[in-house]
C-alpha positions in Angstrom: 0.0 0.0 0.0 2.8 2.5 0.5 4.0 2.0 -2.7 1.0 3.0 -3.7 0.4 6.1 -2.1 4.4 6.8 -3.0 3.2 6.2 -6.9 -0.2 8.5 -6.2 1.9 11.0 -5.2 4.3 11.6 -7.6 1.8 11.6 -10.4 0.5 14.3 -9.3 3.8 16.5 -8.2 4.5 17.9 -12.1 0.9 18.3 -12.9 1.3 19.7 -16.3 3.6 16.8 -17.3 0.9 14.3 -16.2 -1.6 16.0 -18.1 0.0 16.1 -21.4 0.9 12.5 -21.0 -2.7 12.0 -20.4 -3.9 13.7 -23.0 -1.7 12.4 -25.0 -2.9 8.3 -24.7 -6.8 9.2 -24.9 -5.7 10.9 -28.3 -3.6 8.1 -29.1 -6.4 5.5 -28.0 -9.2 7.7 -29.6 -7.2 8.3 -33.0 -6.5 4.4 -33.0 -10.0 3.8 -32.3 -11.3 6.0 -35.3 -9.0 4.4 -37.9 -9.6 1.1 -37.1 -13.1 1.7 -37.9 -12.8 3.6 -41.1 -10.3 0.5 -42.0 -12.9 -1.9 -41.9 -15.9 0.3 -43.3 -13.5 0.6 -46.5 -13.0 -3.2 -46.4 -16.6 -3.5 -46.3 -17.1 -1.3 -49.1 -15.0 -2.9 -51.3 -16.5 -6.1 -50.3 -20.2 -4.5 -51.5 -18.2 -3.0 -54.8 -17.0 -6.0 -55.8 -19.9 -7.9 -55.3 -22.1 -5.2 -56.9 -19.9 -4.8 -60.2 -20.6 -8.5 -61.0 -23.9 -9.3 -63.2 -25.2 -11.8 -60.3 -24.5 -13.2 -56.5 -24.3 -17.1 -57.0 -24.4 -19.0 -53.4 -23.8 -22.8 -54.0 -24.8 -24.9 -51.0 -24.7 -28.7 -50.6 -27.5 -30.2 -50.6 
């Protein structure tokens, strides 16, 4: 427990520098966030292109 009140504690004694470093992962985490997704919205539009640009949508199944 000391070591964690030791940790608390000097977090908090350059409060500028703890900020920025916050601010800095929830911008990383957010921009990460936002271009996984518009990775896999492309990948799903390209997936609907490619299936759209072909005359027909064959599904064979066994019977």
């Amino acid at each position: 427990m000391l070591y964690l009140k030791l940790a608390w504690r000097n977090i908090w004694r350059n409060k500028r520098r703890t900020l920025i470093t916050m601010a800095s992962v929830v911008m990383a985490v957010l921009l990460s966030s936002v271009m996984s997704s518009m990775q896999q919205g492309q990948y799903d539009q390209m997936i609907e292109n490619t299936v759209g640009s072909f005359t027909g949508h064959l599904q064979v199944q066994h019977p």
